[in-house]
py3Dmol code that shows the C-alpha trace and the ligand (Angstrom):
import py3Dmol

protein = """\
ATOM      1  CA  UNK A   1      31.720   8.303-101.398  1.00  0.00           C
ATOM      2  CA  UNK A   2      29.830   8.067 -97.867  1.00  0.00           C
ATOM      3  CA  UNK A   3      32.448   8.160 -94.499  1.00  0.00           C
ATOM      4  CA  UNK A   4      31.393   5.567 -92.185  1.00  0.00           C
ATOM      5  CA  UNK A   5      30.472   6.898 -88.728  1.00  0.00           C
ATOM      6  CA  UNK A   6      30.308   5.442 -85.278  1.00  0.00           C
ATOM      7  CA  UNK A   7      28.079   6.666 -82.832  1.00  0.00           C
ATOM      8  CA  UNK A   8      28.280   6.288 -79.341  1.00  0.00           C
ATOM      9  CA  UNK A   9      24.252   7.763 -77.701  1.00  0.00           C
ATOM     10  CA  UNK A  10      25.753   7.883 -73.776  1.00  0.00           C
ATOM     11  CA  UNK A  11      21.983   8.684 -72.889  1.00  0.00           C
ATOM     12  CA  UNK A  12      21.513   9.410 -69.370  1.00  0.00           C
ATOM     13  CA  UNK A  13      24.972   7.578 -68.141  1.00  0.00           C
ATOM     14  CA  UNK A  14      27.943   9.040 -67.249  1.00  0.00           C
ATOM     15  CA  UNK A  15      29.011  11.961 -64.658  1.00  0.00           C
ATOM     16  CA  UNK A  16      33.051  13.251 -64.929  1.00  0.00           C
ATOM     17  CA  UNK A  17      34.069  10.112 -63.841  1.00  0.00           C
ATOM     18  CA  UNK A  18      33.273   8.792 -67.405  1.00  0.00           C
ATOM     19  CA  UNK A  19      35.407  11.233 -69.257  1.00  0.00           C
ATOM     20  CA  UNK A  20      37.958   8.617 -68.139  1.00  0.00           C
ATOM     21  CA  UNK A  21      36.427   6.541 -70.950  1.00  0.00           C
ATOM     22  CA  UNK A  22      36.902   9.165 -73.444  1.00  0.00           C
ATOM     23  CA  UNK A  23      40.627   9.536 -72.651  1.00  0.00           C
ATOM     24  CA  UNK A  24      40.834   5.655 -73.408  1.00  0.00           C
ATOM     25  CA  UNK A  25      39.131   5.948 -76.642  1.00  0.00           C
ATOM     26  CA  UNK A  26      41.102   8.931 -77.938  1.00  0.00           C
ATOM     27  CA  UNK A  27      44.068   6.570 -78.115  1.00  0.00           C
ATOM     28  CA  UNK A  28      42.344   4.559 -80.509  1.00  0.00           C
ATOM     29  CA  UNK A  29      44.459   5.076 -83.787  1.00  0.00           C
ATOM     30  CA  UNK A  30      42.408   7.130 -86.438  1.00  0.00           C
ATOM     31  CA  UNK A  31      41.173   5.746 -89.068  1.00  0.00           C
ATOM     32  CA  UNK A  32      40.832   6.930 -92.614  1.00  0.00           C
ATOM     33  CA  UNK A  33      37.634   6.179 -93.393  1.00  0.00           C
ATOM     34  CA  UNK A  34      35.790   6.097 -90.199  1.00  0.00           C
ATOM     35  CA  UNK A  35      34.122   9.177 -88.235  1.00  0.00           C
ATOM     36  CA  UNK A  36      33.981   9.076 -84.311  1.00  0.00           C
ATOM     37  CA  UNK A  37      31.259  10.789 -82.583  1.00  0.00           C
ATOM     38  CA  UNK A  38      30.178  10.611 -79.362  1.00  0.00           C
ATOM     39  CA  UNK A  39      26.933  12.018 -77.820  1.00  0.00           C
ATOM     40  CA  UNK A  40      27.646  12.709 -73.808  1.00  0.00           C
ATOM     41  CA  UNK A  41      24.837  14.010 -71.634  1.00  0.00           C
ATOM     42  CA  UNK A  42      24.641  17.627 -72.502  1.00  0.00           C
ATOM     43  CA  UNK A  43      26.284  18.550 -68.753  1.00  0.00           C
ATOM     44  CA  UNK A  44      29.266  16.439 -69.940  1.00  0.00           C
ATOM     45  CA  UNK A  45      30.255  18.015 -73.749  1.00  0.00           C
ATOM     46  CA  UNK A  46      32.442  21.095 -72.620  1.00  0.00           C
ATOM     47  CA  UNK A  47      34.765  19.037 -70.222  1.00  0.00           C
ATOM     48  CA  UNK A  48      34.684  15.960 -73.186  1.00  0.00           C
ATOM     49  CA  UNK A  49      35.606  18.474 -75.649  1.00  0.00           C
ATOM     50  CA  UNK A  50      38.774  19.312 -73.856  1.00  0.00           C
ATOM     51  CA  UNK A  51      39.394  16.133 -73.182  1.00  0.00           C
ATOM     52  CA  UNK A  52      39.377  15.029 -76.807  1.00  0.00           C
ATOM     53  CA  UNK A  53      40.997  18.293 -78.048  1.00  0.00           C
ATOM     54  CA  UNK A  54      43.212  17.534 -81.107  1.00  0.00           C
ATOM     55  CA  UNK A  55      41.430  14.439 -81.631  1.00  0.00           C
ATOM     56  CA  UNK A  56      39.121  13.151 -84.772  1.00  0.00           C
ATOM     57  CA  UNK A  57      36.585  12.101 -82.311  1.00  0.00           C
ATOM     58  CA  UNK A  58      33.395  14.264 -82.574  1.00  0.00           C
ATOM     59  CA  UNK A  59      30.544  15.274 -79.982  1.00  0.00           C
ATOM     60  CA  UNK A  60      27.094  15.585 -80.242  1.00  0.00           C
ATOM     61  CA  UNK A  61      24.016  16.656 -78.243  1.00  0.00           C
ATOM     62  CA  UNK A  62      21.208  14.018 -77.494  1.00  0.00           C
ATOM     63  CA  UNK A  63      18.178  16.960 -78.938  1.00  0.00           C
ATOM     64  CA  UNK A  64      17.945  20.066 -78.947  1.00  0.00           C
ATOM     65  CA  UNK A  65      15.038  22.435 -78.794  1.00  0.00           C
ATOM     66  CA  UNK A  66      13.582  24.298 -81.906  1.00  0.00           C
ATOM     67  CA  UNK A  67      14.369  27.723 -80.928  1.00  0.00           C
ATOM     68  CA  UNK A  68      17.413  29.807 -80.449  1.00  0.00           C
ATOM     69  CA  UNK A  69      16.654  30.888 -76.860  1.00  0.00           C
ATOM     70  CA  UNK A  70      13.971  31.733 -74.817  1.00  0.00           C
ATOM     71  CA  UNK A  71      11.803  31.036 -71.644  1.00  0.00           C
ATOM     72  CA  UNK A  72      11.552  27.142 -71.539  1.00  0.00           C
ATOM     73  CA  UNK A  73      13.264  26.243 -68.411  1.00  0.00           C
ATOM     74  CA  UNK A  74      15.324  22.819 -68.902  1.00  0.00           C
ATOM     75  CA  UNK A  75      15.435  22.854 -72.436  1.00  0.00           C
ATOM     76  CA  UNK A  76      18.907  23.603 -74.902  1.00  0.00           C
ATOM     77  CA  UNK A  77      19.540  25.210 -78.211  1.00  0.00           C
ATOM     78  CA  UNK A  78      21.386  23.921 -81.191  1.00  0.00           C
ATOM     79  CA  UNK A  79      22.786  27.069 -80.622  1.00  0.00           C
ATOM     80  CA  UNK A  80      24.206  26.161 -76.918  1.00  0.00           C
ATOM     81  CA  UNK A  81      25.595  22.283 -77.495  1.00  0.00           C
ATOM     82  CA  UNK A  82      27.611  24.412 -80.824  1.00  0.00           C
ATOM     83  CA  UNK A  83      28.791  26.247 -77.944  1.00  0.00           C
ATOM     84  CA  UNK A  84      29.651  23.549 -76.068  1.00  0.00           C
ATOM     85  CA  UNK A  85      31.930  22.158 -78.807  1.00  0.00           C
ATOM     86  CA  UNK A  86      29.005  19.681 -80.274  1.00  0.00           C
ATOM     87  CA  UNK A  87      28.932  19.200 -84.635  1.00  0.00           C
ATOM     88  CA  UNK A  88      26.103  16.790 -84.322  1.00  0.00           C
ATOM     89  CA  UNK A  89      23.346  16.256 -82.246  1.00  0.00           C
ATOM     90  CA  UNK A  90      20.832  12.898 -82.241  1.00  0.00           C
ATOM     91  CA  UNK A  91      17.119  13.504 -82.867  1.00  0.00           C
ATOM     92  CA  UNK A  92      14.075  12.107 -82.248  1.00  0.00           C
ATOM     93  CA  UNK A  93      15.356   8.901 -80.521  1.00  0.00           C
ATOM     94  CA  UNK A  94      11.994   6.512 -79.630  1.00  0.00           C
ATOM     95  CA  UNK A  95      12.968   7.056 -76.527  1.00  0.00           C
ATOM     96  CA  UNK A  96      12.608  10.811 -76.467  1.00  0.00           C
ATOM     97  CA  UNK A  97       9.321  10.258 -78.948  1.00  0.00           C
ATOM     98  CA  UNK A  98       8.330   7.977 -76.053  1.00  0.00           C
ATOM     99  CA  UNK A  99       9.292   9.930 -73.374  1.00  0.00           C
ATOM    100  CA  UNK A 100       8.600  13.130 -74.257  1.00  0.00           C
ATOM    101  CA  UNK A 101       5.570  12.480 -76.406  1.00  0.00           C
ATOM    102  CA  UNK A 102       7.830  13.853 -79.454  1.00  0.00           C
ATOM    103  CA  UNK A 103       5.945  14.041 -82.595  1.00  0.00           C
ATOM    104  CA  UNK A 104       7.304  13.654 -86.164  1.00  0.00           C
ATOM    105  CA  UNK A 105       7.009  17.432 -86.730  1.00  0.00           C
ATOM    106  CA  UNK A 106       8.765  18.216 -83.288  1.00  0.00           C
ATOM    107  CA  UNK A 107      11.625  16.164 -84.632  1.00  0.00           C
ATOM    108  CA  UNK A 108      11.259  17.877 -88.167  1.00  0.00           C
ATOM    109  CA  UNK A 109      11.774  21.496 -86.211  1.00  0.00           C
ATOM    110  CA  UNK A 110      14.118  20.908 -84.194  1.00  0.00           C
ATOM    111  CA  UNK A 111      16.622  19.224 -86.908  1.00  0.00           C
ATOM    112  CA  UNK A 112      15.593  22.289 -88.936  1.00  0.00           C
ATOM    113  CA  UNK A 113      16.699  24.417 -86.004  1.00  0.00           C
ATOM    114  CA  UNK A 114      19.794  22.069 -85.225  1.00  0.00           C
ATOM    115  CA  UNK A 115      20.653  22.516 -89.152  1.00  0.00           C
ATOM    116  CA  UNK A 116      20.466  26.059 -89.399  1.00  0.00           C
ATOM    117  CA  UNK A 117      22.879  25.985 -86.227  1.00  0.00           C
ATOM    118  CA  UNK A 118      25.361  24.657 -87.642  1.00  0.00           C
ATOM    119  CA  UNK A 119      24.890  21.019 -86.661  1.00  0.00           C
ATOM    120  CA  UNK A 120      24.552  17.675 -88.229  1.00  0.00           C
ATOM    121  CA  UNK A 121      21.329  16.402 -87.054  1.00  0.00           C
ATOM    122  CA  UNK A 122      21.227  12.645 -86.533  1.00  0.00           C
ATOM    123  CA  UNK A 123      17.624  11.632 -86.909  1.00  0.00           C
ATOM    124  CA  UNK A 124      16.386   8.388 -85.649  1.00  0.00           C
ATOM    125  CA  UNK A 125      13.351   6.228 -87.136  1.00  0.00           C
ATOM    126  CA  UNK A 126      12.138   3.026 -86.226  1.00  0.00           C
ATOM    127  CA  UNK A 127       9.333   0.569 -85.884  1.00  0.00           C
ATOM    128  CA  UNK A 128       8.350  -1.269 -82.406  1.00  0.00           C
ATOM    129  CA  UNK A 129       7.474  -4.906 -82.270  1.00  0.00           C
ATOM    130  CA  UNK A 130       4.072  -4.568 -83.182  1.00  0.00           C
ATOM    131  CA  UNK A 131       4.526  -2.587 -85.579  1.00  0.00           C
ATOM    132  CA  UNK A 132       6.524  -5.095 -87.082  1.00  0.00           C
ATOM    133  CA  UNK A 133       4.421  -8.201 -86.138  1.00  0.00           C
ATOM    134  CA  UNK A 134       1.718  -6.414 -88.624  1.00  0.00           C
ATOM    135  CA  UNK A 135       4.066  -5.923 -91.755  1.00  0.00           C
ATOM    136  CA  UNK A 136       3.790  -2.106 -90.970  1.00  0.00           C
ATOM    137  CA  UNK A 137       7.646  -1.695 -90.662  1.00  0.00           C
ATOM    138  CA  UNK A 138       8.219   0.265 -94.147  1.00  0.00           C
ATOM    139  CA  UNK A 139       4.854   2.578 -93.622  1.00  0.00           C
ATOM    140  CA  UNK A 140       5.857   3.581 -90.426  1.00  0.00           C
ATOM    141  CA  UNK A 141       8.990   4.288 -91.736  1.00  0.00           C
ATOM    142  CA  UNK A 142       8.032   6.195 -94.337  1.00  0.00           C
ATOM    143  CA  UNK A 143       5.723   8.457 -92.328  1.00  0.00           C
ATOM    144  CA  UNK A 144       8.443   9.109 -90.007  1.00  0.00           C
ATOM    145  CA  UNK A 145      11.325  10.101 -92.614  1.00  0.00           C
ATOM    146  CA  UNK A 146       8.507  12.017 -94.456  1.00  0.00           C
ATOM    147  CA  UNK A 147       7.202  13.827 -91.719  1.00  0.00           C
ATOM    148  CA  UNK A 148      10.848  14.315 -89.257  1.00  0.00           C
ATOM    149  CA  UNK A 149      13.172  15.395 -91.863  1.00  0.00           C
ATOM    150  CA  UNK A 150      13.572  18.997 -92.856  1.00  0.00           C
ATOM    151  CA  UNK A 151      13.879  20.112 -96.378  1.00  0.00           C
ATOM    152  CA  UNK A 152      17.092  22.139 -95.846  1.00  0.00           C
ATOM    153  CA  UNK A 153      18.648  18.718 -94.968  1.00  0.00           C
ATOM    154  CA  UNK A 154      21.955  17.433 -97.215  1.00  0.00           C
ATOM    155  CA  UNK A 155      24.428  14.791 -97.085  1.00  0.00           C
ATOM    156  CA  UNK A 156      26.240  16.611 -95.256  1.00  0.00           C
ATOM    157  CA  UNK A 157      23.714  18.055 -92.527  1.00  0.00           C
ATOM    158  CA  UNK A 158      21.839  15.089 -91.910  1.00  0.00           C
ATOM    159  CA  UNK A 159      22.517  12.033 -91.079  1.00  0.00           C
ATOM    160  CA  UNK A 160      19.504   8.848 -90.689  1.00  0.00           C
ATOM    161  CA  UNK A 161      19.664   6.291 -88.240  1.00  0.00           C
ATOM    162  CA  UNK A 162      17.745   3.193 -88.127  1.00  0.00           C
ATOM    163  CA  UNK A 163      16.485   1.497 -84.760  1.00  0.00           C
ATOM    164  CA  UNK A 164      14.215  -0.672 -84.516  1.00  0.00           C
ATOM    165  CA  UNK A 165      12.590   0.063 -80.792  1.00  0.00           C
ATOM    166  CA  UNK A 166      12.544  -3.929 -79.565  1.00  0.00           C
ATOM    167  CA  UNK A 167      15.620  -4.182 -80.556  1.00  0.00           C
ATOM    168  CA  UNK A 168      16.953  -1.016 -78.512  1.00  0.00           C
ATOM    169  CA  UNK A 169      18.787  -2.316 -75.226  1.00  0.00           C
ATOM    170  CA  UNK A 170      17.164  -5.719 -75.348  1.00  0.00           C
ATOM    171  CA  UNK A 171      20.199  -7.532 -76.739  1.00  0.00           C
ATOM    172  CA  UNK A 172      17.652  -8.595 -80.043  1.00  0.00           C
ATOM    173  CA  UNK A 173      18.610  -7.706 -83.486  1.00  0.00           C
ATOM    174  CA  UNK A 174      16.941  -8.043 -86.633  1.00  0.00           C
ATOM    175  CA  UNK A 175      17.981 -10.235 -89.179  1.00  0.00           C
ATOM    176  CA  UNK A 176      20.753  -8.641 -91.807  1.00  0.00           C
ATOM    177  CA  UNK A 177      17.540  -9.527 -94.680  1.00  0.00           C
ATOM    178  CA  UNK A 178      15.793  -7.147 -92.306  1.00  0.00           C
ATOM    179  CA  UNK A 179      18.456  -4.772 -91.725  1.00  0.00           C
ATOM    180  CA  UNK A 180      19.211  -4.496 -95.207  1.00  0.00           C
ATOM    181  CA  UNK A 181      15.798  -4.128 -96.711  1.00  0.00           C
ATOM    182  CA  UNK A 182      14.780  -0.909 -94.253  1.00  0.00           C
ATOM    183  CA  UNK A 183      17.841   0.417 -95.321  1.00  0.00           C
ATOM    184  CA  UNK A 184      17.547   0.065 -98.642  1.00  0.00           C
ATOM    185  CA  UNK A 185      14.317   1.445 -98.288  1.00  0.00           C
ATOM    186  CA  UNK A 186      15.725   4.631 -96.380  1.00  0.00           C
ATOM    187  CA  UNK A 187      17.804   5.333 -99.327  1.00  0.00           C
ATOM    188  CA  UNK A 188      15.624   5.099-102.320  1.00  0.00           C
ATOM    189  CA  UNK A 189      13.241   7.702-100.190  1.00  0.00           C
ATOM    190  CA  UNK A 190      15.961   9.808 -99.845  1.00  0.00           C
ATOM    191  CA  UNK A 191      16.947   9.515-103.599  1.00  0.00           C
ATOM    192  CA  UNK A 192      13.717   9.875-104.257  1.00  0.00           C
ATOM    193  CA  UNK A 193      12.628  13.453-102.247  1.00  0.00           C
ATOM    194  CA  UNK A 194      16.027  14.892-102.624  1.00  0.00           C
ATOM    195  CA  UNK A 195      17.508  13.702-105.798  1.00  0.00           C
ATOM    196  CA  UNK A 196      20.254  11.227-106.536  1.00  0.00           C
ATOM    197  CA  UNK A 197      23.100  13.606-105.061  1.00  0.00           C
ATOM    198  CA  UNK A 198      21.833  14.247-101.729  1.00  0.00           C
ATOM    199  CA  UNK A 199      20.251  10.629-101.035  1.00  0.00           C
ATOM    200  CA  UNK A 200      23.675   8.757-102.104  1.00  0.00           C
ATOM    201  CA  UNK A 201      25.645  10.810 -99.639  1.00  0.00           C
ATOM    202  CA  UNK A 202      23.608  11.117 -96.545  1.00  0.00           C
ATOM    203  CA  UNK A 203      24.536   7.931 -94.259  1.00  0.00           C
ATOM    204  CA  UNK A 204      22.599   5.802 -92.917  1.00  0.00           C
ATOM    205  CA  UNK A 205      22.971   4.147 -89.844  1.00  0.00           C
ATOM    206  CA  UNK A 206      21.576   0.948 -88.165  1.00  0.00           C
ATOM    207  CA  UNK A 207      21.155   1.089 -83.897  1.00  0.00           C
ATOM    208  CA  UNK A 208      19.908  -1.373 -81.074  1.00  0.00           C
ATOM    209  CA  UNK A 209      21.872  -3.904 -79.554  1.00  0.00           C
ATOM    210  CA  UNK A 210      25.243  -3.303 -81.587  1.00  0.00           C
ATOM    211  CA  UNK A 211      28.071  -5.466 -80.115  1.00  0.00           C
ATOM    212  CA  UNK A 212      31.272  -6.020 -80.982  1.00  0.00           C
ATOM    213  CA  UNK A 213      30.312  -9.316 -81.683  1.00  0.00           C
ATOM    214  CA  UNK A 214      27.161  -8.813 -84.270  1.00  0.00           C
ATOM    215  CA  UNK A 215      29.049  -5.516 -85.339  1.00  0.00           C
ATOM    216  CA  UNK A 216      31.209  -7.034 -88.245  1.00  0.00           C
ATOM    217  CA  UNK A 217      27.779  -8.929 -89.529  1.00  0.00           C
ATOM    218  CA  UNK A 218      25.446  -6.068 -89.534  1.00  0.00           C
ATOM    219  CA  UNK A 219      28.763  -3.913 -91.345  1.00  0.00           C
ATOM    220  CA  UNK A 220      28.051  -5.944 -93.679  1.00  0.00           C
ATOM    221  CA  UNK A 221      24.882  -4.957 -94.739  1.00  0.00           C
ATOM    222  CA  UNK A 222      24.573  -2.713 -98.158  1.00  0.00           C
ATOM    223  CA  UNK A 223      23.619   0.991 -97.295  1.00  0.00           C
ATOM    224  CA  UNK A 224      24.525   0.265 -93.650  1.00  0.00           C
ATOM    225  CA  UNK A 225      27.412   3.326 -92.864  1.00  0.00           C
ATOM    226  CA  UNK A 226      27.653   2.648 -89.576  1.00  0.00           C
ATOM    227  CA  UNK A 227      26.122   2.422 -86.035  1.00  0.00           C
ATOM    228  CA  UNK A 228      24.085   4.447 -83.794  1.00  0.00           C
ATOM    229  CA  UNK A 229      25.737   2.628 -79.653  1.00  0.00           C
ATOM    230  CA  UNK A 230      23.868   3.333 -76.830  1.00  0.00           C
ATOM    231  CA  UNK A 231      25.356   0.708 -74.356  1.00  0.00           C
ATOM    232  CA  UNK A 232      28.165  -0.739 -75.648  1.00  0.00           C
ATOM    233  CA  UNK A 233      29.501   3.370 -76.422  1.00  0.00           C
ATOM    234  CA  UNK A 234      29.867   3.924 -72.063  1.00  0.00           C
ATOM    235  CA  UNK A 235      32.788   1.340 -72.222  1.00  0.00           C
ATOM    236  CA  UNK A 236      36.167   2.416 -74.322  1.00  0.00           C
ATOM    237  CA  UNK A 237      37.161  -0.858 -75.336  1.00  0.00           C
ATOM    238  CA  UNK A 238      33.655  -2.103 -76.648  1.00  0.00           C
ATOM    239  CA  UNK A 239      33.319   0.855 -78.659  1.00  0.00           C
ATOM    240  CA  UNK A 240      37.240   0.327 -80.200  1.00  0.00           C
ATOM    241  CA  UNK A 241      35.807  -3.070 -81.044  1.00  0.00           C
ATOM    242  CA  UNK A 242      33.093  -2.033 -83.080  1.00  0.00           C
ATOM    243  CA  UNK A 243      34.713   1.096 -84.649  1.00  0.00           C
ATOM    244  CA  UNK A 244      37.348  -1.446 -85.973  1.00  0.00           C
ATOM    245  CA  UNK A 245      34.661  -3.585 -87.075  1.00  0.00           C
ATOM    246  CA  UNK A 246      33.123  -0.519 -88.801  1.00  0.00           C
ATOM    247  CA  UNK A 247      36.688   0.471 -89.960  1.00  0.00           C
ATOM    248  CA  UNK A 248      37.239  -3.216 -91.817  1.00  0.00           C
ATOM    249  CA  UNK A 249      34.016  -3.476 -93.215  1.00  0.00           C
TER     250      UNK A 249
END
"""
ligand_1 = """\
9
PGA
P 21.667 0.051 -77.526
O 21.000 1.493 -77.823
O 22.908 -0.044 -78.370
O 21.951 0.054 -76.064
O 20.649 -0.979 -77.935
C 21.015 2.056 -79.110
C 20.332 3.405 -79.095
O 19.288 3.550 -78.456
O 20.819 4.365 -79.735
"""
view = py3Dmol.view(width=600, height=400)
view.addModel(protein, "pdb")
view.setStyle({"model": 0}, {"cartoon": {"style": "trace"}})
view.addModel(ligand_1, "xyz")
view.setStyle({"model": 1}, {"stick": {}})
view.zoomTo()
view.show()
């Protein structure tokens, strides 16, 4: 009942040259069962939207602010990346609750305001290493879906990802036992706040140091329904890889 989706989080990589990439991956054949959606830096979604025009691949923002419009200089509205030709946008990455001091209820606006713009809001969780080294991996979990996602959120409107933070760009992944029991976890919270309907059909997917090499393994996984790519999304062919991984599974 769930569509798999494959995520590509570009981050802070990629200037027109890169919409090269994009070109490459739109001749990927489309698949039935698997969503594409790609999450440029905001300056890039216009010019990747024309480039994958009549395409099933799908672009998203990397956050968005809580409000519509207003005076705070640097900042963009659900609204705008909408505009832009975004259906999705990523929230609350670790390394925008890192870098930007976001807190759970910063994340819980802004996917409210992301929602209520028409977007799929793609919120990100995740424990760091120590964290994990104390057996606190389900609390802080918890806490963070809890406090980060709205109550106007669906299966349709939201969409959870799971990333561990050491194993984000550090080429470490947890074990599929690990892997499978956060996600597991994810799902009977969601079942449990939002009812049966809602927490079935809202995917959930796992991110950090997806290859296409690990990508068939972690696929595996029960209530995984896809992958959140930061580095292995910038390169077309390593991103076909682990779509078709995604698209077996
Ligand atoms: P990575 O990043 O695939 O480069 O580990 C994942 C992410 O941060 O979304």
């Amino acid at each position: 009942m769930r569509r798999k989706l494959a995520a590509g989080n570009w981050k802070m990589n990629g200037t027109g040259a890169a919409l090269s990439e994009l070109e490459k991956l739109a001749q990927t054949p489309a698949t039935s069962q698997t969503d594409i959606l790609i999450c440029p830096p905001a300056t890039l979604i216009s010019r990747a939207a024309d480039t994958l025009a009549g395409t099933a691949i799908a672009l998203g923002g990397q956050d968005c602010h809580a409000l519509e419009s207003g005076a705070h200089t640097g900042d963009i509205s659900a609204q705008m990346l909408a505009d832009a030709g975004a259906s999705m946008v990523i929230l609350g990455h670790s390394e925008r609750r890192e870098d930007h001091g976001e807190r759970d209820e910063d994340v819980r606006a802004k996917a409210r305001a992301a929602i209520d713009g028409g977007l799929t809001a793609v919120i990100c969780v995740g424990e760091s290493l120590a964290e994990r080294e104390a057996a606190n991996t389900l609390d802080i979990i918890g806490g963070q879906l809890a406090g980060s996602i709205p109550d106007t959120a669906t299966g349709e409107n939201l969409v959870i990802a799971y990333e561990p933070i050491w194993a984000i760009g550090t080429g470490k992944v947890p074990t599929i036992a690990q892997i499978g029991e956060v996600h597991d976890f994810i799902r009977a919270r969601l079942e449990r706040r939002f009812g049966e309907g809602v927490g079935r059909s809202t995917r959930i997917l796992y991110g950090g140091s997806v290859k296409p090499d690990n990508a068939a393994e972690i696929f595996s996984v029960p209530n995984v329904d896809g992958a959140l790519v930061g580095g292995a999304s910038l390169k077309a062919a390593d991103f076909s890889a682990i779509i078709a991984a995604l698209d077996a599974a």
